[in-house]
ZAPA-705932 format. One record per residue: x, y, z of N, C-alpha, C, O in turn; residue in three letters. Coordinates in steps of 0.2 Angstrom, whole numbers, plus 2048, in hexadecimal, padded with zeros to 3 digits. Atoms other than C-alpha are relative to their C-alpha. Layout:
REM ZAPA-705932
XYZXYZXYZXYZALA;...
This chain:
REM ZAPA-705932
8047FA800800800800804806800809807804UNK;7FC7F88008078127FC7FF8038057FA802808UNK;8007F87FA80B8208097FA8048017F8807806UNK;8067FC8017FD82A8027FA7FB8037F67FD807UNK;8078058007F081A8048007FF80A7FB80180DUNK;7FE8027FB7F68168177FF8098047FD80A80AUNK;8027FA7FF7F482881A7F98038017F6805805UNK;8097FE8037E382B8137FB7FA8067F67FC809UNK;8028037FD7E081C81D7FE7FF8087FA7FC80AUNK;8008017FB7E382082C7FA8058037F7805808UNK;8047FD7FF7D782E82B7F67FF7FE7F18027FCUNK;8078018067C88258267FD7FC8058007FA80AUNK;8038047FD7BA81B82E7FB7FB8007F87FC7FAUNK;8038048047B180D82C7F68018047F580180AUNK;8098027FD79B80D82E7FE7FA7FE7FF7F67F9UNK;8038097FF7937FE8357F98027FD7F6806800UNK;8088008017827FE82D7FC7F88007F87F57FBUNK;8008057FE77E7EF8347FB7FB7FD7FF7F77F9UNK;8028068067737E182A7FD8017FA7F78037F9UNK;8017FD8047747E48197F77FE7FC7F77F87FBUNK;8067FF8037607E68117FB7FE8067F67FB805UNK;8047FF7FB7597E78238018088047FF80A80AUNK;8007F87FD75D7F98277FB8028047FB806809UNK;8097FB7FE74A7FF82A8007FB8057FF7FD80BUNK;8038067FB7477EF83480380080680080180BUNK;7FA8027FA7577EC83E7FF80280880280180DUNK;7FE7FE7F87547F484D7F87FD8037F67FF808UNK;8058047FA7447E88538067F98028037F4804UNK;7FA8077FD7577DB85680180580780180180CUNK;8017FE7FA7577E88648007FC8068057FB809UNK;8038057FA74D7DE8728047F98008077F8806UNK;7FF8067FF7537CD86F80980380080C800804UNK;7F87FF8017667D386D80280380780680180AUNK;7FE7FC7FA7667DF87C7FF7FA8068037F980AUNK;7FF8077FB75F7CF8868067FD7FF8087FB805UNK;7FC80580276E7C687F80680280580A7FE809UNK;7FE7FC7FC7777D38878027FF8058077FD807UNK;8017FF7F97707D58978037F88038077F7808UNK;7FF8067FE7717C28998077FF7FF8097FE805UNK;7FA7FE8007847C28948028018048057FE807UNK;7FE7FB7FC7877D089E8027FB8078077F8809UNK;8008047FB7817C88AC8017F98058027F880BUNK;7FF8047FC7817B88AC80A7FE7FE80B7F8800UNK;7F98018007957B88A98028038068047FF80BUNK;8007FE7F87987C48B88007FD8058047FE809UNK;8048047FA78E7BA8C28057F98028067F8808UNK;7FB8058007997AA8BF80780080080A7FC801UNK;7F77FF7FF7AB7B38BF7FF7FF8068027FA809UNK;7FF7FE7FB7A67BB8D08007F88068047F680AUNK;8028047FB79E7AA8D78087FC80180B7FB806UNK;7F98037FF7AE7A18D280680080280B7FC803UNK;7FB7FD7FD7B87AC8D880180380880680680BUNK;8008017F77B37AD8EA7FE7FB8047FE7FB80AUNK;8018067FC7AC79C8EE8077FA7FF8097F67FAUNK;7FA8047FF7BB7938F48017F87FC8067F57FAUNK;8008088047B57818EE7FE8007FA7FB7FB7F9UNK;8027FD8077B27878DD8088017FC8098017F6UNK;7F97FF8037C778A8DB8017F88018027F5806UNK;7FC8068017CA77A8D17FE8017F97FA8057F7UNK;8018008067CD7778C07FB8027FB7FB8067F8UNK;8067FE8047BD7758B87FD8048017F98067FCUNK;8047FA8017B57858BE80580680080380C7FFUNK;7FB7FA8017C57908BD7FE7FF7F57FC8047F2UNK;8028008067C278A8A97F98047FE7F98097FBUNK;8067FA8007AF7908AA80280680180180A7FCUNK;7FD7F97FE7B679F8B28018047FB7FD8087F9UNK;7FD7FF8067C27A18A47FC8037FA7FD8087F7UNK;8028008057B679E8987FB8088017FB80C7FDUNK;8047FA7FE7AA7AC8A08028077FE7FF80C7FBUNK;7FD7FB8017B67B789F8028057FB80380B7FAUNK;7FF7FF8087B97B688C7FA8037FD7FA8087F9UNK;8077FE8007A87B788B7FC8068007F88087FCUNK;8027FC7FC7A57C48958048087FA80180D7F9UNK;7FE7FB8027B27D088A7FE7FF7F87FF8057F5UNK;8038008077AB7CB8787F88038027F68087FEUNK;8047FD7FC79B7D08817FF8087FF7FC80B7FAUNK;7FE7FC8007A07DF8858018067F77FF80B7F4UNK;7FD7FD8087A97E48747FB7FF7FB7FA8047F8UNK;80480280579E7DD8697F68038007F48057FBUNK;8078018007897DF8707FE8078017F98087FEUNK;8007F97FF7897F48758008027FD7FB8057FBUNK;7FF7FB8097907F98637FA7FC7FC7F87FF7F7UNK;8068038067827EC85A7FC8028027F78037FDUNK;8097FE7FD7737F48668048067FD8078037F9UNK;7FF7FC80177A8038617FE8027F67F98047F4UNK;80180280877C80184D7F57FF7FF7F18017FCUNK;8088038027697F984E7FC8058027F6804801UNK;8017FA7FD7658088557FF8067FE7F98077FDUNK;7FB7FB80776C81584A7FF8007FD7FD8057FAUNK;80080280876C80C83B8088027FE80A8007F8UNK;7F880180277F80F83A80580180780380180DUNK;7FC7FE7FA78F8118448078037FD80A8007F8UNK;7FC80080379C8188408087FF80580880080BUNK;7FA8037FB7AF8138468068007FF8087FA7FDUNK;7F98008017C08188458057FB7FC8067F57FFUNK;7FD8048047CC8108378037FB8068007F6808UNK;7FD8067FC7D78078447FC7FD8057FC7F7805UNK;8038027FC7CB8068527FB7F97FE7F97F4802UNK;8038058037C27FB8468037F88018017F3801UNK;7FB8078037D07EE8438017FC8088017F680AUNK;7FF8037F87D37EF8597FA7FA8007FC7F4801UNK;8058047FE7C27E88598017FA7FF8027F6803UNK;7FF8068037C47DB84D8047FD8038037F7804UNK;7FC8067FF7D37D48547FD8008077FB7FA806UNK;8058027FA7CA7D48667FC7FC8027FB7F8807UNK;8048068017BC7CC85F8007F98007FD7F4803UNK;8008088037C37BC8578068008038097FB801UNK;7FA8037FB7D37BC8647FB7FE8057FD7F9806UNK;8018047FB7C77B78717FB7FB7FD7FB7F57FFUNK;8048078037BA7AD8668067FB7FF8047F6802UNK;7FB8058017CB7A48628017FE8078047F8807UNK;7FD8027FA7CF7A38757F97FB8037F97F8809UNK;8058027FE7BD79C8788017FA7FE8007F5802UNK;7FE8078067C178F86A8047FC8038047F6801UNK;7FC8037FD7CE78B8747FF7FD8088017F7809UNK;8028027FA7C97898857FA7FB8007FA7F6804UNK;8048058007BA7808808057F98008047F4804UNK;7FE8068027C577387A8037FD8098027F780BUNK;7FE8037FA7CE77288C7FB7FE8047FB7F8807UNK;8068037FD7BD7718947FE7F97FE7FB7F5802UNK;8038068027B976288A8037FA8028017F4804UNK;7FB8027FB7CA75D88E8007FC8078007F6809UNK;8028007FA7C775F89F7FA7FC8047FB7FA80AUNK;8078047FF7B475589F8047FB7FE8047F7802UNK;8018068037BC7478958067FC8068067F6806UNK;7FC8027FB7CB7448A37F97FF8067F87F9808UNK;8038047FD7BE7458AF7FD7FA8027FD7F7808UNK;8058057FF7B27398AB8047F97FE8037F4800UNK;7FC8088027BF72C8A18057FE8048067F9805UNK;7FB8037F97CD72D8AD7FF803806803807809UNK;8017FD7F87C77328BD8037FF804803803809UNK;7FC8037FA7D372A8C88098057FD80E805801UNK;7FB7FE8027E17348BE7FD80A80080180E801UNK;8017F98007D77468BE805803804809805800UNK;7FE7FB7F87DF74F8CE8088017FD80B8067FDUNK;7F78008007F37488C77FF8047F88038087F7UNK;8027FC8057EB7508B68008067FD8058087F9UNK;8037FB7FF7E375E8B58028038077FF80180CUNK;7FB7FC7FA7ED76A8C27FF8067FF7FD8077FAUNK;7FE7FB8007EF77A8C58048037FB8048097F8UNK;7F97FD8047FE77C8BC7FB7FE7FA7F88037F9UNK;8038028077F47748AC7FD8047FF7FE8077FAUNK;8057FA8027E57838AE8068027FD8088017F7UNK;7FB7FB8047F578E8AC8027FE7FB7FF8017F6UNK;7FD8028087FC78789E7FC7FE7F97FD7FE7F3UNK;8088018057ED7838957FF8067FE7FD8077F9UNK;8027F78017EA7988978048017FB8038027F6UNK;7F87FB8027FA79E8937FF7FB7F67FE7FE7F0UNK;8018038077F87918827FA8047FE7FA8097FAUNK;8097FA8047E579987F8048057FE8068057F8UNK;7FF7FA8027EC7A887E8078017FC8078067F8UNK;7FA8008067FE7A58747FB7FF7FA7FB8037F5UNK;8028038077F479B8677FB8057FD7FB8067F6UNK;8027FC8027E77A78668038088007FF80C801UNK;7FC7F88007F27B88658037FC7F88038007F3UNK;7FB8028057FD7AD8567FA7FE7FB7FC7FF7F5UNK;8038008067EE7A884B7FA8067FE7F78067F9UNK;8067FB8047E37B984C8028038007FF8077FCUNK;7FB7F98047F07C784A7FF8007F97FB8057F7UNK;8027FE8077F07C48377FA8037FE7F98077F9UNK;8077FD8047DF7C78367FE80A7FF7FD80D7F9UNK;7FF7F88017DF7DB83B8068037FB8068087F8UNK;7FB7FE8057F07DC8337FF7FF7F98018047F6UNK;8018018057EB7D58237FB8057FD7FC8087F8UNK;8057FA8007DB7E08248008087FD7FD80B7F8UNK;8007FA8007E27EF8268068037FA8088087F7UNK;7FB7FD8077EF7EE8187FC8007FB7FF8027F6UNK;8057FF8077E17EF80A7FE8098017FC80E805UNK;8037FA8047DC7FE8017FB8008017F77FB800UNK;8078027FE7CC8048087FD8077FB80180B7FAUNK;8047FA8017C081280080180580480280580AUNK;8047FC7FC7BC8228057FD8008067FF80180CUNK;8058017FB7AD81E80D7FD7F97FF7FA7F67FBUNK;8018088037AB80C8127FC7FE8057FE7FD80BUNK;8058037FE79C8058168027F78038047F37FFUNK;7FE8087FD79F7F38227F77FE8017F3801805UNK;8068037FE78E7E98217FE7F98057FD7F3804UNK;8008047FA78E7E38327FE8058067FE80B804UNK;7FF7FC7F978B7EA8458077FE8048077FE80AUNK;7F68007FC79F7E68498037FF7FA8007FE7F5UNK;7FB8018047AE7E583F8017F97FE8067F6801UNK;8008068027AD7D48378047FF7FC8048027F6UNK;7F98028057BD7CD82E7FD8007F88018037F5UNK;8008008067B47CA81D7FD8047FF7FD8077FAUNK;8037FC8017A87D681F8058067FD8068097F8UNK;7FA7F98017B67E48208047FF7FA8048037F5UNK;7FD8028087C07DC8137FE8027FA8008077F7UNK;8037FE8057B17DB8067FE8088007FA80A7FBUNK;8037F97FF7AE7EE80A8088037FA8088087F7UNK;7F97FD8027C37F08037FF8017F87FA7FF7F4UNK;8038008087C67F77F38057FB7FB8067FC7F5UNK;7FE8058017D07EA7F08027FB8028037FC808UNK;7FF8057FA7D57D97F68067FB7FC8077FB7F6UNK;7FC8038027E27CD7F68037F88008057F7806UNK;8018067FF7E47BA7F48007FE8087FC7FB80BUNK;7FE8027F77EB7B98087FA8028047F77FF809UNK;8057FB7FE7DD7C680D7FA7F88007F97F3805UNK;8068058027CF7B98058027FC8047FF7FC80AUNK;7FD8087FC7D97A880C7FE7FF8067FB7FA808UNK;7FD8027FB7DE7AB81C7FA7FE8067FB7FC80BUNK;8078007FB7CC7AA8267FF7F97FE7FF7F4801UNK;8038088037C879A81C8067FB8018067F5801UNK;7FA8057FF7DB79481F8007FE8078027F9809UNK;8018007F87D87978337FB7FC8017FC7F6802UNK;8058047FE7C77908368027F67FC7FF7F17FEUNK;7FE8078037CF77E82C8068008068067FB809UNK;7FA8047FB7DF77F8387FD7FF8057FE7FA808UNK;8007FE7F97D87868477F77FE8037F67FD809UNK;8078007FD7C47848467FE7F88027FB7F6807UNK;8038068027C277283F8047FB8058017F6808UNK;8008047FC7D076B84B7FD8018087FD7FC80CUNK;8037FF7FB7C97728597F97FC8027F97F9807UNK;8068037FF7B776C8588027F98008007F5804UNK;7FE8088017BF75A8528007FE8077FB7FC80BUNK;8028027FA7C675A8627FC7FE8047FA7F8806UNK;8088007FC7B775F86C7FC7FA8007FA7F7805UNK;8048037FE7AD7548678027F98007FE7F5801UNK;8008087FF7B77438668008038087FB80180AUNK;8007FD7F97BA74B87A7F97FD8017F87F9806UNK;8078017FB7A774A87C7FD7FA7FE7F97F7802UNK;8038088007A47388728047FB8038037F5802UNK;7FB8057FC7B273087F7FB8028077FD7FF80CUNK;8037FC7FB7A673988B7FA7FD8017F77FC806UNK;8068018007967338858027F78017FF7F3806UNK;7FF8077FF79C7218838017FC8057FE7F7807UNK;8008027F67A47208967F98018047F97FE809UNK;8077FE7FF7927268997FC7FA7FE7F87F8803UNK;80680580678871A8908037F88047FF7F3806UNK;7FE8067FA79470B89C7FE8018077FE7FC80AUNK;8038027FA78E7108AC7FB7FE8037F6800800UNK;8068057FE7827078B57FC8048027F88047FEUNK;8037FE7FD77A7138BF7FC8047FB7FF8087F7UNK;8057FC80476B71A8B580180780180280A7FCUNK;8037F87FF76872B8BE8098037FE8098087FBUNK;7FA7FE80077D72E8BD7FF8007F87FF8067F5UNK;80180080977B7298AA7FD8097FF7FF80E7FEUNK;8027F980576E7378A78038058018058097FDUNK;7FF7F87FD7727458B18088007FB8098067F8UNK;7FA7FC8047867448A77FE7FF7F98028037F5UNK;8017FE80777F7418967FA8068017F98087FBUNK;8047FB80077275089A80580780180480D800UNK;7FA7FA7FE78175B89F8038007FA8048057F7UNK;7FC7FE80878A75788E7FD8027FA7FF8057F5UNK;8047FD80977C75A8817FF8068017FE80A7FBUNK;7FF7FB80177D7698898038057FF80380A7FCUNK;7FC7FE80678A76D8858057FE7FA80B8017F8UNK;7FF80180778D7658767FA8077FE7FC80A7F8UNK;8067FD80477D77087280680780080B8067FDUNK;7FC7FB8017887818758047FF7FE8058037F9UNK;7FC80180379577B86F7FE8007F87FE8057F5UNK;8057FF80778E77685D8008067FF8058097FCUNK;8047FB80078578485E8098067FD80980A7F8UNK;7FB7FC80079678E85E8037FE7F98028017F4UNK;7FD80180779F7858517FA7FF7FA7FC8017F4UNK;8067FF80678E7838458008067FE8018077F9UNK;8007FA80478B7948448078057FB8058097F7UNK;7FB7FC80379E79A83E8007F97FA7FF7FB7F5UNK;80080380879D78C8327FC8007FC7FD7FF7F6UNK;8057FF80678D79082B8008067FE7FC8087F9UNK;7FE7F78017927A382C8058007F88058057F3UNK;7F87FE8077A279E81E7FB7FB7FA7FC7FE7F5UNK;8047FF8037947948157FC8037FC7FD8027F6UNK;8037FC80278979F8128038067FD7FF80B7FBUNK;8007FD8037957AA80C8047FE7FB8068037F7UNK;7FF80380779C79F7FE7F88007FD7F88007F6UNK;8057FF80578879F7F97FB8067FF7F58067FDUNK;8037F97FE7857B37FC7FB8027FC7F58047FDUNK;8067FE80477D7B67EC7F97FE7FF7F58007FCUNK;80880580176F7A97EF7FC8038057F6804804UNK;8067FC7FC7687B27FD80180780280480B7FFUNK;7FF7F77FD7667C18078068018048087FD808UNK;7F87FF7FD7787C880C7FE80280880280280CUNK;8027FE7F976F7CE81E8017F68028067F5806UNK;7FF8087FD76F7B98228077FF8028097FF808UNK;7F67FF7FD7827B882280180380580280080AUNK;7FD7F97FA7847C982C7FD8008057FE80380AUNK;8058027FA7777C28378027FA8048017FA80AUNK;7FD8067FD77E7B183A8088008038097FC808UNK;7F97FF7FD7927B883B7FE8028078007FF80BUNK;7FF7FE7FA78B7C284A7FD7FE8057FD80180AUNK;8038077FB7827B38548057FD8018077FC807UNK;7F98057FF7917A985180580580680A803808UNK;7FC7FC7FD7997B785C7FF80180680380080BUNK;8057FF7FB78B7BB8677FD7FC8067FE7FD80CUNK;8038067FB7827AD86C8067FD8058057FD80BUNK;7FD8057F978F7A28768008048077FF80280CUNK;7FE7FB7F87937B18847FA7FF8027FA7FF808UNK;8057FF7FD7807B08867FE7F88017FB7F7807UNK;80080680077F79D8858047FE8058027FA809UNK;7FC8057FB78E7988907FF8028077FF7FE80CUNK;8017FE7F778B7A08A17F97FD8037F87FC809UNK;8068067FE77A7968A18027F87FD7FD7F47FFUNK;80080880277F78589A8078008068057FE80CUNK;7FC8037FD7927858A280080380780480080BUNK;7FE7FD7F87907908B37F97FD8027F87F8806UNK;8067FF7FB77F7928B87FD7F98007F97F7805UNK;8038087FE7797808B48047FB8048027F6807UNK;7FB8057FD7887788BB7FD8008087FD80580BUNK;8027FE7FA7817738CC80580280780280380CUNK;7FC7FE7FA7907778D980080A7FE80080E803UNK;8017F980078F7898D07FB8038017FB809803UNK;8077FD7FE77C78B8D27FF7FE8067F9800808UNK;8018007F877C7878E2805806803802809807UNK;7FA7FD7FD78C7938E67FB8087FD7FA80D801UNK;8037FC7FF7807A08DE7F88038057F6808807UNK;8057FE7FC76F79C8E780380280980180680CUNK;8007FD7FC77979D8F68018088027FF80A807UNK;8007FA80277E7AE8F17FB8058007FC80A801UNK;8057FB80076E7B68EE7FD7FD8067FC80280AUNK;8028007F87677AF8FE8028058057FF80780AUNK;7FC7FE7F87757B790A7FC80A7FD7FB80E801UNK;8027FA80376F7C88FE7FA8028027FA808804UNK;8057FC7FF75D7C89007FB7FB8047F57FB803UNK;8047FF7F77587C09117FD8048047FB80280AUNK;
């Protein structure tokens, strides 16, 4: 890029006009988004705090919860105020760089989500198939080092993404058809593009999406099977009824970004607003989903919160 373009660029901003041919309409996503919000908000909150002051709650498995809350909690954050906003308005507008912050924000913690999911599933499948080995297992020291990787691996696979972003030639005035900075959205807004630009999102989701989920779910079919040998009927249900649940959030996570890059290899067949609608669920929903499936159902954390609201409002 020239001196003059990087220039020009730096002075420029990008408008979210957020789902393209629902402009007039968009703002009845309002209600159901701001819920998604509130529930987010709170119920992540809710589950750091409990975790982090109820003493028998520091151990492995709910420091991961925690974790994951936390991630949760700041895509949250980043992500659902500027979309209620946009839907709002009808646009948004957003500083050149400030845009690229976000993005890498975005998909460094989706990616750090992607990752701890995996340890979690981890962590359920040592429980349940070697129980007599958990405790020498799964340590302390292993949280840390399992962190400390989440966050190397996702810092080294989602930097190119704003870096690559921000090297294209952008228009004057550049319209992004989304409510956030979305890696192809903002691309397809460039006024030109370059083989690596196109590639590198479809090259990530193959290294990074496809073995992750592989993982996960051989994890959860060593889990259902060990389930499926135990005698005790009520023991049986109650841990396959804890896994479909989250198998269902889970899915639910990786379905939606797979059917996000579908639908945009078939964009011309439908309405370009389904995409733009689907990348920002793929985003959205888990932070609102995990702190009800992995905290708040979990029964030693819903107990640690009813006692909580008791000592509060006796």
């Amino acid at each position: 890029m020239t001196a003059s373009n990087q220039s020009q660029n730096k002075n420029m901003e990008f408008f979210l006009n957020g789902f393209p041919g629902l402009q007039e309409t968009q703002y009845w996503f309002l209600i159901p988004f701001s819920i998604m919000f509130l529930v987010a908000s709170l119920g992540n909150i809710l589950v750091m705090s409990v975790v982090a002051r109820e003493q028998h709650l520091h151990e492995p498995m709910y420091y991961f919860i925690s974790i994951l809350s936390t991630v949760d909690l700041v895509i949250d954050i980043i992500l659902l105020p500027q979309a209620l906003v946009v839907l709002w308005f009808g646009s948004y507008s957003m500083h050149f760089d400030a845009c690229f912050v976000q993005m890498f924000c975005i998909y460094f913690t989706g990616a750090m989500e992607s990752t701890v999911l995996v340890l979690m599933a981890y962590d359920r499948y040592i429980a349940v198939c070697k129980p007599l080995r958990y405790s020498s297992i799964v340590t302390n020291e292993f949280v840390f080092k399992g962190i400390v990787l989440v966050a190397v691996r996702s810092l080294c696979i989602v930097l190119p993404i704003p870096v690559l972003a921000r090297m294209l030639p952008y228009c004057s005035k550049t319209i992004v058809y989304n409510v956030y900075c979305e890696y192809l959205a903002v691309i397809n807004a460039a006024c030109a593009h370059t083989v690596t630009t196109d590639s590198y999102f479809f090259i990530l989701l193959v290294l990074v999406g496809l073995p992750d989920a592989t993982l996960i779910g051989l994890s959860y079919y060593m889990i259902v099977r060990a389930a499926l040998k135990i005698k005790s009927r009520e023991a049986q249900q109650k841990l396959l009824s804890t896994c479909s649940s989250h198998a269902f959030v889970i899915a639910s996570f990786y379905f939606l970004g797979m059917l996000s890059i579908i639908l945009l290899l078939v964009e011309d067949k439908m309405p370009a607003y389904i995409r733009a609608l689907v990348s920002f669920l793929c985003i959205s929903l888990p932070p609102t989903l995990n702190p009800l499936i992995y905290g708040i159902k979990t029964k030693e954390i819903w107990k640690a919160i009813a006692i909580t609201f008791n000592k509060y409002f006796k």
